[in-house]
Every structure is written in structure tokens, then in C-alpha cells.
C-alpha positions, 0 to 999 in steps of 0.5 A, spaced: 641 192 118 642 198 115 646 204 118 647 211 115 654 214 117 656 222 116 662 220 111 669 226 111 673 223 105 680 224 108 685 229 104 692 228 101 697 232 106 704 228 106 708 230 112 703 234 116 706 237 122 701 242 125 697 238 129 696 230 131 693 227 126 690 220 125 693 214 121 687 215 115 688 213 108 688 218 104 681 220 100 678 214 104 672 216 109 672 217 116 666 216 120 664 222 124 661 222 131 662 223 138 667 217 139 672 220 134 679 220 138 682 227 139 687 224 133 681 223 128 678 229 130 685 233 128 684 229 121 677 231 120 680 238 122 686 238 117 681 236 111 676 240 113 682 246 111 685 243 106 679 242 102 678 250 103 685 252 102 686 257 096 690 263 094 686 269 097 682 272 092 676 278 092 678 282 097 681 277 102 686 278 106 693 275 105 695 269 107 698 269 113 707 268 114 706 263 119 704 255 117 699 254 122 696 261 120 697 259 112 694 253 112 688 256 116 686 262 112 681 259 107 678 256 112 676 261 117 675 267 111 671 264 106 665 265 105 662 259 101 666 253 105 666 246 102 666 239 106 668 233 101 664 228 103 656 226 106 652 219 107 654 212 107 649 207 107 650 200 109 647 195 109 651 190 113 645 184 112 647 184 104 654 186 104 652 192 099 654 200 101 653 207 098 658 211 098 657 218 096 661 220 090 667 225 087 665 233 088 659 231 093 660 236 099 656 235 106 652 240 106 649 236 100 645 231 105 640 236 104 638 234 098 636 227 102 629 232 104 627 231 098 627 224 097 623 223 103 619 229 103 620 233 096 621 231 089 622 222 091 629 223 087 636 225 089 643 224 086 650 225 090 655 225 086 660 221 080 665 215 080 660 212 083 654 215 081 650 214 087 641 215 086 636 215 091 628 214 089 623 214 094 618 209 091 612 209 095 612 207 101 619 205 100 626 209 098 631 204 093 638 206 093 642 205 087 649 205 089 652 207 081 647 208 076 653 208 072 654 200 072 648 196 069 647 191 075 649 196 081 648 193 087 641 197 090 638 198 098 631 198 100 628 200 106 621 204 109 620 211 109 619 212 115 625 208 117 630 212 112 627 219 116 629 216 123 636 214 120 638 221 116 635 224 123 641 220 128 646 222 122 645 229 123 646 228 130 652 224 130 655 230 127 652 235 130 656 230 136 662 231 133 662 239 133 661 239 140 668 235 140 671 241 135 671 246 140 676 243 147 680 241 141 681 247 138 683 250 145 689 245 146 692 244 138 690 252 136 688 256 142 689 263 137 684 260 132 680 256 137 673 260 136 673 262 129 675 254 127 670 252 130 665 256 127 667 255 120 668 246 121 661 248 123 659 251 118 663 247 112 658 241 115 652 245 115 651 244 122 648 250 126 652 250 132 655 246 136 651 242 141 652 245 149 
């Protein structure tokens, strides 16, 4: 059986107190969905923010005094958000799983169009080196093309479509849990977080 998950890797941030979050390693990735717990919504919250938390530059405003303000600010006034993550692929029959690599963002599932539909080929990330190549009827997944005897996945085209398909909707499932949760841990942001978490994953909007 093959799986297709959209995967946040979880940002280092030792001592956060602003919010409940959940007992996630560090730079490991958190499944997103519907199912998440309030906790696991927080922490893919508290990532989504400190992938985007910078200084203010080009004419932002400053950063606000107040630490929930602070932390929040890159996130809710940049205009070009970023979502250190993607998709993973399982193939639970052989044990073999790709993981998308180092500055992969999730707005870069994109790029999985042009294998089923476009160019055949697409690349996510480095260390590891993922690859996808539609061959045929057939999509080959080459889990790092940096190492010579990689372990690879195959599967119809057609099967690939409907799984990227229940990935987008697994995601836009956990928008829909951004906004009550933004109500209850920071109701002075609650709108406008929801939108940039949104808009980080490149999801439209939330589903109603």
C-alpha cells in the first residue's frame, strides 16, 4: 500500500511558552490533517511562525514589544511566507519512504503537476535528494539520487493523481482546524494567522 501524507518539519524552539504544543521532535515531520489535537495544531502553528520569523526589513513594520506579538510578526507581514516541509511517501508493502529534503517548502508540492501532467520530472529537496519521474504509465520515485543503490517507489499515474488529490485535501482539513484554534490561544491574531498559515501551505482558504 501506498500512502502520500503532507509532511511540516517541526522547528527547533526550546522553551516555547506562548501556546500548548505538542512533544515533537525537533526538524522531525508532523503529518497534517484533520485529526490533528489542538497540541499538534499549536506546534505546526509555532513552525509555520518561526520558519517566518525574522528581523523587519523593507519597510515592515517594527517588531512588536510584546512576545506573542514578536514571534508572530514575520508571519502575519511577509509577503513571501515559506513552510519548511512537503510530501511523503510510504510504501508501507516494501518498508521504503520518501521524505521531502532540506529547503523543501510546501508550497513546492506544486511541482508534483508536472510529473503527472507536465514535464515527467521533479526534484524536492537535498539531504536527501529526492526524485520523481513519470515513466509511461508509471511514476518511479527515487528516494535520494545522491546514493547509488536508493531504494525507489512505483506506482500507476493514475493512482498517483487520486493520492496527491486526498493530500491536498488532508491540508486544506487542517486549515479548517487553524481558525477555532486561533480563537482560543490568540484571539487578537486570529484572522489574520489563519490566513498566512493558509497562504504558507498554499491552500486557498480554509474549507467551511
Amino acid at each position: 500500500m501506498i500512502v502520500i501524507q503532507p509532511v511540516l518539519e517541526i522547528q527547533a524552539r526550546d522553551g516555547f511558552a506562548l501556546w500548548p504544543v505538542a512533544g515533537a521532535e525537533p526538524y522531525a515531520f508532523l503529518p497534517l490533517s484533520g485529526a490533528l489535537s489542538p497540541a499538534e495544531v499549536g506546534t505546526a502553528v509555532m513552525s509555520i511562525a518561526a520558519c517566518n520569523d525574522c528581523e523587519p526589513d523593507d519597510g515592515r513594520p517594527p517588531r512588536p514589544a510584546d512576545p506573542l506579538g514578536a514571534f508572530l510578526h514575520g508571519l502575519l507581514t511577509m509577503d513571501d511566507l515559506f513552510a519548511s516541509g512537503g510530501l511523503r511517501v510510504t510504501d508501507t508493502a516494501h518498508g521504503r519512504t520518501l521524505l521531502p529534503g532540506c529547503c523543501n517548502g510546501m508550497d513546492e508540492r506544486s511541482d508534483w503537476a508536472e510529473v503527472v501532467d507536465g514535464s515527467g520530472w521533479a526534484s524536492f529537496g537535498h539531504d536527501p535528494s529526492p526524485l520523481a519521474e513519470r515513466l509511461g504509465d508509471r511514476v518511479r520515485l527515487t528516494v535520494d539520487t545522491e546514493q547509488d543503490d536508493s531504494p525507489v517507489i512505483e506506482l500507476q499515474v493514475t493512482r498517483l493523481r487520486h493520492l496527491l488529490a486526498r493530500a491536498e485535501r488532508d491540508l486544506r482539513h487542517f486549515t479548517h482546524l487553524v481558525g477555532p484554534w486561533a480563537a482560543r490561544h490568540v484571539p487578537d491574531h486570529a484572522a489574520a494567522t489563519t490566513a498566512a498559515v493558509a497562504r504558507a501551505l498554499a491552500v486557498p482558504s480554509p474549507v467551511r
